[in-house]
N, C-alpha and C positions, 0 to 999 in steps of 0.2 A: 057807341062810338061809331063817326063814321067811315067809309072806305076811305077818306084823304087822312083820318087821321092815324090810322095805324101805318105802324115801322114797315119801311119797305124791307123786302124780303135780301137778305143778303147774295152779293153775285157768287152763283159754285166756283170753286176752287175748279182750273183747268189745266190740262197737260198737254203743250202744245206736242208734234214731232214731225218732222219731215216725211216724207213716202218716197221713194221713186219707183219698187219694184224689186231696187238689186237684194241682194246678200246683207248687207251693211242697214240697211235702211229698215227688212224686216227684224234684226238684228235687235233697233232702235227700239220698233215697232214692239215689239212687246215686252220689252223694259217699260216701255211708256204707258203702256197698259196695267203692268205689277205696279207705277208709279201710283197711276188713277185710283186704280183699287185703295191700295193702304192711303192717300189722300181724300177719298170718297169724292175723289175731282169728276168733272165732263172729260173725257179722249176727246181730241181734236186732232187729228191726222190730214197732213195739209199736203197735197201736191202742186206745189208750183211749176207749170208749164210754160216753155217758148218757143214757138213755131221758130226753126233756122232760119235765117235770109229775112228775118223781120214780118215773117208773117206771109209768105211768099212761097213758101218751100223749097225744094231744091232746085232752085233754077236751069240745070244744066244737065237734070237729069235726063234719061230715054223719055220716061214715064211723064203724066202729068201732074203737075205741083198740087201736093195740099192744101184744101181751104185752110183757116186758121180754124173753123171748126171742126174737120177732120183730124185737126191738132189735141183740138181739145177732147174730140170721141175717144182719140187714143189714150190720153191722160186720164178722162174718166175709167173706161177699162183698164190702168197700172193700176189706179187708187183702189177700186171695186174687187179687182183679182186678187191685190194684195192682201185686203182686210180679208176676203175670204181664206187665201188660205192660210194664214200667218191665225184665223180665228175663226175654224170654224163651227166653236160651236156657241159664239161670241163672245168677245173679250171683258166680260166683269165689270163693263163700266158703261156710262151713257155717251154715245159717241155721235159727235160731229162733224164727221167730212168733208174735207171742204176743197175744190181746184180756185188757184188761184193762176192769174198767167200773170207772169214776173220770172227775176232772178229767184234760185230759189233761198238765198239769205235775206235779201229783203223783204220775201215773201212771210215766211217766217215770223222774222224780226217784229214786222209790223202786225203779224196774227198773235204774237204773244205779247201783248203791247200794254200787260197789266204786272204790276209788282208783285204780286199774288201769283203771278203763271209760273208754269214750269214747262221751260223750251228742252226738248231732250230731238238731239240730233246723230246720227252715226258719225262717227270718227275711225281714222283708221290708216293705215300705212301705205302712201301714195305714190308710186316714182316720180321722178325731179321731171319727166316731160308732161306729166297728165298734170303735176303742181302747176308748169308754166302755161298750159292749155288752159286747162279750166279750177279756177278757183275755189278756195276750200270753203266748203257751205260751212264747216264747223266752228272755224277760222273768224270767220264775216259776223257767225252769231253770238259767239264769245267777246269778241272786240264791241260789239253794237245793242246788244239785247239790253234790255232796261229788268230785264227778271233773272232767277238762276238760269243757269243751262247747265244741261247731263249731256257731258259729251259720251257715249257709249263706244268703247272699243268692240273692231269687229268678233266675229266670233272666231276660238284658234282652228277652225275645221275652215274658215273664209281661203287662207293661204293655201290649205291643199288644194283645195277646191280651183280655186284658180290657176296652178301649176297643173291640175291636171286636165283643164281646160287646156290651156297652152300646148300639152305636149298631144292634144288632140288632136288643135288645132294645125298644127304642125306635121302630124300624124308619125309620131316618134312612138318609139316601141316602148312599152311601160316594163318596167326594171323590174324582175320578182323575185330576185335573189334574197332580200326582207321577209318576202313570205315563206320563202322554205325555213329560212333561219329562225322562221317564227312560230313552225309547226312544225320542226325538227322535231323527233320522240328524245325525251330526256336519255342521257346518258350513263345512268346509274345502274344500269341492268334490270330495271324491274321494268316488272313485261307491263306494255301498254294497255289498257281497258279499250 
């Protein structure tokens, strides 16, 4: 038999997911990893980057503006930092990396652009100004994906975590009346260990 006539080899099953970096996206990140595994899919972990101001940088800054490759050095380092530390001892699956510069639902959309795929994105609890800012990647790929998509809720330690960024931020004195009540010795008369 020759090499034209044998069956071509079937495409691997793949699992697309967004990156950015944050909370929510590593979150994705290795849901999308447990996905690949028990599918014996490829990871494909996709950061879609856009230089502000169209590629121009920040116009008005002190400093001077970003090449659009200095854009993209910095998205390869989210993508690279991310997969390192979200896996470091690698994530169980054969992984494909990829920057892509776009919005990052189209970006997406169109990297999982097979019936077969599985788009896993973070999803998660947004207030009504950052809604009217910037648009929900989860939203965009739900409405438009041609494959499933696993919207992944953030993790429930995301919300501390960012309150107690804020009250850091703010440099508010952290409340520790929770932790006495929480390390009170029991009340029963038997003596503490």
């Amino acid at each position: 038999m020759s090499g034209s006539d044998a069956a071509p080899s079937p495409r691997p099953l793949r699992v697309v997911v967004g990156v950015n970096g944050e909370p929510g996206s590593r979150t994705a990140l290795r849901r999308a990893a447990a996905e690949a595994r028990h599918r014996r899919a490829e990871l494909w972990p996709v950061l879609a980057w856009q230089p502000p101001c169209g590629g121009l940088g920040v116009r008005h800054a002190a400093v001077e503006p970003l090449a659009a490759e200095d854009w993209q050095d910095l998205a390869r380092g989210t993508l690279l930092g991310t997969l390192d530390e979200v896996f470091p001892d690698g994530p169980g699956a054969r992984v494909h990396a990829l920057l892509a510069q776009g919005s990052p639902g189209r970006v997406l959309v169109e990297t999982a652009d097979r019936e077969d795929d599985l788009l896993v994105v973070g999803a998660g609890h947004r207030g009504t100004l950052r809604r009217l800012v910037q648009p929900s990647v989860s939203r965009y790929c739900l409405a438009r994906a041609d494959c499933p998509v696993l919207a992944v809720p953030p993790s429930p330690l995301e919300a501390e975590l960012a309150a107690a960024h804020r009250r850091n931020l703010w440099r508010l004195r952290l409340d520790t009346r929770h932790f006495a009540e929480e390390t009170a010795a029991p009340d029963d008369g038997a003596p503490v260990a």
